[in-house]
C-alpha positions in Angstrom: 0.0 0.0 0.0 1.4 3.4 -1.3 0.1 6.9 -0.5 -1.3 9.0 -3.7 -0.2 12.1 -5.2 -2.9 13.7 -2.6 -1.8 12.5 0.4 1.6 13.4 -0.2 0.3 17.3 -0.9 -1.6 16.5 2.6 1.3 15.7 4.3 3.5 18.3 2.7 1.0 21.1 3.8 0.9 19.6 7.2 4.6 20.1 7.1 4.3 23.5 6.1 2.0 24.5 9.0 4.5 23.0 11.2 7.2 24.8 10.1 5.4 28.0 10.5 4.2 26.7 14.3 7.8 26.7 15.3 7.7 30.0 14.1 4.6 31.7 15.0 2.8 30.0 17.9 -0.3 30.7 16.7 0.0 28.0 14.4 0.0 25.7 17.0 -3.4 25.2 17.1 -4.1 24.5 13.4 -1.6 22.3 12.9 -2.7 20.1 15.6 -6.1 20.3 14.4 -4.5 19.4 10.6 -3.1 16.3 12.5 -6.5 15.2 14.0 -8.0 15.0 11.0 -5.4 13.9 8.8 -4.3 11.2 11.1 -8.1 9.0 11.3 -8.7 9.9 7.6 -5.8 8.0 6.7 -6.3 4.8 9.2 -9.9 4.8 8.5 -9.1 5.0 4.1 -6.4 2.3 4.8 -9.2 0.4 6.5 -11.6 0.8 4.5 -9.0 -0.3 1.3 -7.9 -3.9 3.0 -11.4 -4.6 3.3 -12.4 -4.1 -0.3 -13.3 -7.3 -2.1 -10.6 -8.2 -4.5 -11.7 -7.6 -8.5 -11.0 -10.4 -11.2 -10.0 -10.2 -14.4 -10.3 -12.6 -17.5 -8.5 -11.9 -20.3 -9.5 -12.6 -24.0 -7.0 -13.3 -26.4 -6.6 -13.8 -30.4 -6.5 -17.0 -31.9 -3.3 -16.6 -33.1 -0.4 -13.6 -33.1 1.8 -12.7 -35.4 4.9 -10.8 -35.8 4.9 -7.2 -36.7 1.1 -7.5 -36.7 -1.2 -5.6 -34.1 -4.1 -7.6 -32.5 -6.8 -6.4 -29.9 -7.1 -8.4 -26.7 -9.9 -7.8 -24.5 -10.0 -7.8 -20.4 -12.9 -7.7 -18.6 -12.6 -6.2 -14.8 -15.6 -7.6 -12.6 -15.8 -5.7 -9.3 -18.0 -7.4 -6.6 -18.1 -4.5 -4.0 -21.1 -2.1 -3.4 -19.1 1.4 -4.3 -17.1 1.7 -7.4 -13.8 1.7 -7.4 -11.0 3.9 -9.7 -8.1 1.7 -10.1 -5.4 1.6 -13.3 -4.4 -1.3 -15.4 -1.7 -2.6 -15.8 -1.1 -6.3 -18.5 1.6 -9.0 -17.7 3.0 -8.3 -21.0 5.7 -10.7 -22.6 8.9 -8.6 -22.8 8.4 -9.1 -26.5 5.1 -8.1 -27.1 4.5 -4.3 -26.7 1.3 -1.9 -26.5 1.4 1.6 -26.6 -2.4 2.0 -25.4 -1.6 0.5 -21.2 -1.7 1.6 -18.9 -5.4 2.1 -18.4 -7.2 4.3 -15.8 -10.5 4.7 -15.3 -13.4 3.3 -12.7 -15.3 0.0 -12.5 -19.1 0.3 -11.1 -20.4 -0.8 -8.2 -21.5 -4.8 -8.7 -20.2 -4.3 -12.3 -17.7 -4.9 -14.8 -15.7 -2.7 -17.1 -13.9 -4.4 -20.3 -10.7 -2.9 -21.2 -9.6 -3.2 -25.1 -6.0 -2.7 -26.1 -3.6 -3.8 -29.9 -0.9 -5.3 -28.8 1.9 -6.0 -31.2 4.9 -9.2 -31.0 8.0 -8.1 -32.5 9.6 -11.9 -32.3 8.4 -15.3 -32.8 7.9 -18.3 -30.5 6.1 -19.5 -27.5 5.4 -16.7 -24.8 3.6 -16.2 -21.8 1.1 -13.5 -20.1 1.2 -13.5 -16.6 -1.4 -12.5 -14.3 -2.2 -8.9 -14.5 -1.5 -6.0 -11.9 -3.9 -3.3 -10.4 -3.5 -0.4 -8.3 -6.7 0.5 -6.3 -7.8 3.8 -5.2 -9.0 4.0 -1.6 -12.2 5.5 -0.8 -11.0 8.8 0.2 -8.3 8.5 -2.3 -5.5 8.7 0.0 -4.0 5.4 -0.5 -3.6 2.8 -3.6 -2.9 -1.1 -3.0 -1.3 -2.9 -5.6 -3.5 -6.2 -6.5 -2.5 -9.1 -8.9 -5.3 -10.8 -10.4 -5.8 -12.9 -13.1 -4.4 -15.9 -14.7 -1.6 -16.9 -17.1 -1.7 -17.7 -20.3 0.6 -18.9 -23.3 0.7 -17.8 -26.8 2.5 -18.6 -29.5 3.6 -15.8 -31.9 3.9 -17.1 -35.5 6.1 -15.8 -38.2 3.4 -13.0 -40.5 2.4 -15.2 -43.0 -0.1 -12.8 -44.3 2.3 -12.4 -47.5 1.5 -16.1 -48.1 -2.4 -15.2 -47.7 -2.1 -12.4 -50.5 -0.4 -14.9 -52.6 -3.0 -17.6 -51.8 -6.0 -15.0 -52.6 -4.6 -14.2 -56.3 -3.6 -17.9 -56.9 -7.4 -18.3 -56.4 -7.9 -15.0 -59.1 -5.7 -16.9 -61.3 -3.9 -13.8 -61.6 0.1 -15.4 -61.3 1.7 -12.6 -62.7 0.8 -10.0 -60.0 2.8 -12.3 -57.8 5.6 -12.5 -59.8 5.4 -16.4 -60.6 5.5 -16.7 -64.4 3.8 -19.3 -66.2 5.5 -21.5 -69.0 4.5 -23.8 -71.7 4.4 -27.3 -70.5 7.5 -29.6 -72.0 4.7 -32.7 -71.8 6.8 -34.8 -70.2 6.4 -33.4 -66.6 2.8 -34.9 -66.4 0.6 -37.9 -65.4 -2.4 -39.9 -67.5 -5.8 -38.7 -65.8 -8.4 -39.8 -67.7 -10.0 -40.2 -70.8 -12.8 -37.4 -72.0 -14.2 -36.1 -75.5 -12.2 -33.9 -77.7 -12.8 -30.0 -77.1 -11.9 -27.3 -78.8 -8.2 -26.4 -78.7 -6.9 -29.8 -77.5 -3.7 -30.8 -80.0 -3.7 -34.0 -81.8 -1.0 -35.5 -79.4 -3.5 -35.6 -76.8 -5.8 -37.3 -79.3 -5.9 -41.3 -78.4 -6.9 -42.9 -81.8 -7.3 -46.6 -80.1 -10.2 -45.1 -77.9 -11.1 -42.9 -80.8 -11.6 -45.9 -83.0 -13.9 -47.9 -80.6 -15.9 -44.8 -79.8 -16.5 -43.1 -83.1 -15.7 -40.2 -82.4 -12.8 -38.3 -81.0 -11.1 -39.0 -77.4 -8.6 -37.1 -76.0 -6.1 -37.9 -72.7 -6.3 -35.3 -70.0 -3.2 -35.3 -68.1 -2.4 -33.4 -64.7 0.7 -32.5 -63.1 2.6 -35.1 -61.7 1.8 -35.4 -57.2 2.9 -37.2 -54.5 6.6 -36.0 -55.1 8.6 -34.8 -51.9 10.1 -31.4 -51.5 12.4 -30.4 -48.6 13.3 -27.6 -47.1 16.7 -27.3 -45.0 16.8 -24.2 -43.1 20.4 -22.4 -41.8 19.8 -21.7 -38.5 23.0 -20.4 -37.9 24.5 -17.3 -37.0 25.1 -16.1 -41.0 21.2 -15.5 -40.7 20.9 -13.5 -38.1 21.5 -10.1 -39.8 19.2 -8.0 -40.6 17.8 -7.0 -44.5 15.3 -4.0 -43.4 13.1 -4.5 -40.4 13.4 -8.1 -40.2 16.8 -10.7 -39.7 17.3 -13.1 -42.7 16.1 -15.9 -41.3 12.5 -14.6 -41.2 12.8 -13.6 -44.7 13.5 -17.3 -45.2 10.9 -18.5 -43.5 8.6 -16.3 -45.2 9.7 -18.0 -48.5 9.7 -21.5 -46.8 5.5 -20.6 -46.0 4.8 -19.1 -49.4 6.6 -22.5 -51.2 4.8 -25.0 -48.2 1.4 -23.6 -49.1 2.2 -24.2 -53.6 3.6 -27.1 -53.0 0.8 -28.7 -50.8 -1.6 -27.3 -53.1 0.2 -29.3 -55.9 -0.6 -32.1 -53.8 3.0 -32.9 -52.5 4.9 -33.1 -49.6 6.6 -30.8 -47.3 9.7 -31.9 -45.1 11.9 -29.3 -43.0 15.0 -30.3 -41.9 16.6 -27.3 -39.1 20.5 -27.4 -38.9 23.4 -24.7 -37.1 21.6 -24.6 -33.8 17.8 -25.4 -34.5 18.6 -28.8 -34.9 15.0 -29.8 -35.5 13.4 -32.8 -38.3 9.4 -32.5 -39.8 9.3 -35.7 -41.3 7.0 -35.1 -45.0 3.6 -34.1 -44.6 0.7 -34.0 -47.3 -2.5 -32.2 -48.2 -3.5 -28.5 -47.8 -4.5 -29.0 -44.6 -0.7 -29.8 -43.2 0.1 -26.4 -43.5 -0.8 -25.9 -39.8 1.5 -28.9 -39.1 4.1 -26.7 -41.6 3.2 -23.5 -39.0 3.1 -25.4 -35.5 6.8 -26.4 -36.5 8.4 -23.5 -37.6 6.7 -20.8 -35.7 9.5 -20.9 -32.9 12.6 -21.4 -35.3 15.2 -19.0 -34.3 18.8 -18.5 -35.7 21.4 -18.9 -33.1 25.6 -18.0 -33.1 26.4 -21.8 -33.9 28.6 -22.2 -36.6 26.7 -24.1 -39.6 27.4 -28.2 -40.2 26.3 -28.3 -44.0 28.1 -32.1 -43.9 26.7 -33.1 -40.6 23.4 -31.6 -42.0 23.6 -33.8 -45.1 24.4 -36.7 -43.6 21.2 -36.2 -41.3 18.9 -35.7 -44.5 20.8 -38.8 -46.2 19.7 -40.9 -43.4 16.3 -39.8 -42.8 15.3 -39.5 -46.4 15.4 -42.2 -48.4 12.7 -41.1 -51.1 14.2 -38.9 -53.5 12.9 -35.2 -53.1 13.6 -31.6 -54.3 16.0 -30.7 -51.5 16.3 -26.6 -51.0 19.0 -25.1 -48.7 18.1 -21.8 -47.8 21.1 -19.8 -46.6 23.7 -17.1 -46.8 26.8 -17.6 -49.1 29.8 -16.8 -49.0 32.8 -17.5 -51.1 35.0 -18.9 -48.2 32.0 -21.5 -48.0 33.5 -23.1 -51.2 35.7 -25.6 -49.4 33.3 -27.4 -47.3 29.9 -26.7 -48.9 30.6 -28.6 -52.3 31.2 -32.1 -50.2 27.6 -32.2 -48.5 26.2 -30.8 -52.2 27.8 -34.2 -53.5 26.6 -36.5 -51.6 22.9 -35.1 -51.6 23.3 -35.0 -55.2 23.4 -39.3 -55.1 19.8 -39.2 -54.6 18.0 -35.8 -54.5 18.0 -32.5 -56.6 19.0 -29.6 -55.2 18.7 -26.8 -55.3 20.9 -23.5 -53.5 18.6 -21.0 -52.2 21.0 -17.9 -51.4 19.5 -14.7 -49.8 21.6 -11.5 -51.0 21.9 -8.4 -48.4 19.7 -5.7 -49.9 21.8 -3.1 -48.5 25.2 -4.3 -50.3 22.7 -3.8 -53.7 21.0 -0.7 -53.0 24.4 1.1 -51.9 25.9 -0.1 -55.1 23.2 1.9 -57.0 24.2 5.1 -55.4 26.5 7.4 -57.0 30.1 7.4 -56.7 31.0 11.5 -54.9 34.2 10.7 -52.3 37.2 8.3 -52.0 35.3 5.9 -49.4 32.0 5.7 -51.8 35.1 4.3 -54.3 36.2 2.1 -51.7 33.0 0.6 -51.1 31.9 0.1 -54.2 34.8 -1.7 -55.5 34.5 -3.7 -52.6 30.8 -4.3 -53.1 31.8 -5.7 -56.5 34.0 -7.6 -55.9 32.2 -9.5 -53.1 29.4 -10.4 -55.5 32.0 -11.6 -58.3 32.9 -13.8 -55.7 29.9 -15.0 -54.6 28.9 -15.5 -58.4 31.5 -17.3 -59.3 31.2 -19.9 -56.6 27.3 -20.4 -57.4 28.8 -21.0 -61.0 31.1 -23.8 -59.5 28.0 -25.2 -58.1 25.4 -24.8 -61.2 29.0 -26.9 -62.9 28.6 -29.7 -60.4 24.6 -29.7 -61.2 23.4 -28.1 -58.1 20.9 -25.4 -59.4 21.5 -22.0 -58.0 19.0 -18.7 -56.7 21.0 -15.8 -55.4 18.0 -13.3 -55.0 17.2 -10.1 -52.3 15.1 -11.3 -49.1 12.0 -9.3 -51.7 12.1 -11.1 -54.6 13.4 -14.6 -53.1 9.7 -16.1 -52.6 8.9 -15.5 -55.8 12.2 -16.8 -57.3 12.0 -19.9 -55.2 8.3 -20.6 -56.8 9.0 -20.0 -59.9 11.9 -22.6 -60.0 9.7 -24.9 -58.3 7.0 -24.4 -60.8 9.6 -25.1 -63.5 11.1 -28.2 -62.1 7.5 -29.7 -61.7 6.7 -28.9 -65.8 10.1 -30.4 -67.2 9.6 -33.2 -65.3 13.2 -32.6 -63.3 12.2 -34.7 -60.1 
């Protein structure tokens, strides 16, 4: 229990007359008289505030939170006394999750209930936890505040903001692939599967035309053919600390993971399956999972991915995926290249290579490009710039090293990645490559 703001000018006043009774004597008198009545209004509000009935509080929370992404939770304040009460608010907040609306003040009615709305917004991923919350009650008289927990706990899990991958979902549904970048290519033919038989429409081309069903029929059949399911694609995420730096508001990793949920969602939709194998710190295996529906399963498993300062193991990594993937897949190693990785990258890329394609998803630092783009005005802007070049040189050449050995290459900004990483999926399905 903690004096207010008005009994502290109570007190301070009393003081005052004091001071000027050890002056004048006159004072005396009043500032005895301030002490008998300051003196029971204070026991009596204390009183009065131990007796109070304590409030409760539920809390409502959202389904689901996600990073960057403000949602409204709702807490209702129930107060069982006679009187009403003024009080202030205050929310067992994670450390990461932040609102710029608490604390609240106001008053709760008599025998009544007051619900208090507030956005709160998670700036990281992963499980988290609210704790009960914390209330400071007015006395009566308003000379004294207790401090009051009440409530209960509660755990959330913050997910990475998928709502890219919604967008992209929404205008797969429009048909409309070229607003999300994901171009769309004349079949080869050889990338798909018998369906079934049906009557020749207008457009179909003579190969689809089958002349033995044709013949029995009298009158033209054609084959409809779909794209070829049930093929595995899996994702193996660098966890480690190359992917914790930061391209614009986000680290890398995130960007990643972004792509990973974009690629989960086509790839499900195309009736495959979806693997993720974590490595450098996250050492984590989702074995393959199938239909549209998984991509919860997809979520519940990345949501509390985090990259770490562990030092990458591509070879241990490979060795992992050799071992618990047997079925050849579409393997894709999301990470951050450099051109000192050329010595002990190429031996894991090998021995995947035996039995899965693969494919080198490399995220390059926005900043690097944009700064190259500026002009050239002092001897450091030179300096950079050269080095700037040269760095990607490097790094291009090594991905050329690769593409030699038949690992197939992306080296794209954390912007256009998820739609790089699509479209070469998209590809590989229509030639028929897995």
């Amino acid at each position: 229990m903690i004096p207010t703001r008005r009994t502290q000018r109570l007190i301070v006043i009393w003081l005052a007359l004091g001071i000027c009774a050890s002056v004048w004597s006159r004072f005396s008198v009043l500032w005895f008289g301030a002490l008998a009545l300051l003196a029971p209004a204070l026991l009596v509000d204390a009183l009065l505030l131990f007796r109070l009935k304590p409030i409760t509080v539920s809390r409502k929370l959202p389904g689901r939170f996600a990073v960057g992404v403000a949602r409204e939770i709702a807490v209702t304040l129930r107060n069982p006394n006679a009187r009403g009460l003024t009080l202030e608010f205050f929310e067992g907040l994670p450390e990461t999750i932040e609102s710029a609306q608490l604390p609240w003040r106001g008053e709760v009615p008599g025998n009544g209930f007051t619900e208090v709305r507030y956005e709160a917004t998670p700036l990281t991923r992963g499980p988290f936890t609210f704790s009960g919350s914390h209330l400071r009650i007015e006395s009566p008289l308003g000379l004294w505040q207790r401090t009051m927990r009440a409530g209960d706990t509660a755990a959330v899990k913050v997910y990475p903001n998928y709502e890219p991958v919604v967008r992209y979902t929404l205008l797969a549904m429009s048909n409309r692939e070229s607003m999300m970048g994901i171009i769309t290519k004349n079949r080869a033919g050889q990338s798909r599967e018998f369906h079934q038989l049906r009557e020749y429409m207008d457009g179909d081309v003579l190969s689809q035309v089958d002349w033995k069903a044709t013949a029995r029929s009298a009158h033209l059949i054609s084959r409809e053919y779909r794209e070829q399911k049930d093929q595995t694609l899996i994702f193996m995420l660098d966890c480690g600390r190359r992917m914790r730096a930061h391209d614009g508001t986000l680290p890398q990793f995130d960007h990643c993971l972004n792509a990973t949920l974009l690629l989960s969602y086509i790839a499900l939709k195309q009736g495959d399956r979806i693997g993720v194998l974590g490595f450098g710190g996250t050492d984590r295996w989702l074995p393959p999972v199938k239909g549209q529906h998984s991509m919860s399963t997809v979520l519940n498993h990345l949501y509390d991915y985090r990259s770490s300062s562990a030092a990458s193991d591509f070879s241990e990594a490979a060795e992992r995926l050799m071992a618990v993937q047997r079925r050849r897949s579409l393997v894709v190693l999301l990470t951050n290249l450099r051109s000192e990785d050329s010595a002990h990258l190429l031996p894991p890329l090998r021995l995947l290579r035996r039995r899965h394609l693969v494919i080198v998803a490399s995220m390059r630092e926005q900043n690097v490009s944009d700064r190259l783009r500026e002009p050239v005005v002092n001897f450091n802007d030179a300096l950079f710039t050269a080095a700037g070049h040269g760095y990607f040189a490097e790094r291009e050449t090594f991905l050329a090293n690769l593409r030699d050995h038949g690992v197939l290459t992306l080296d794209e900004t954390a912007t256009a990645l998820p739609a790089a990483l699509a479209n070469a999926y998209l590809d590989i399905k229509r030639r028929g490559a897995l």
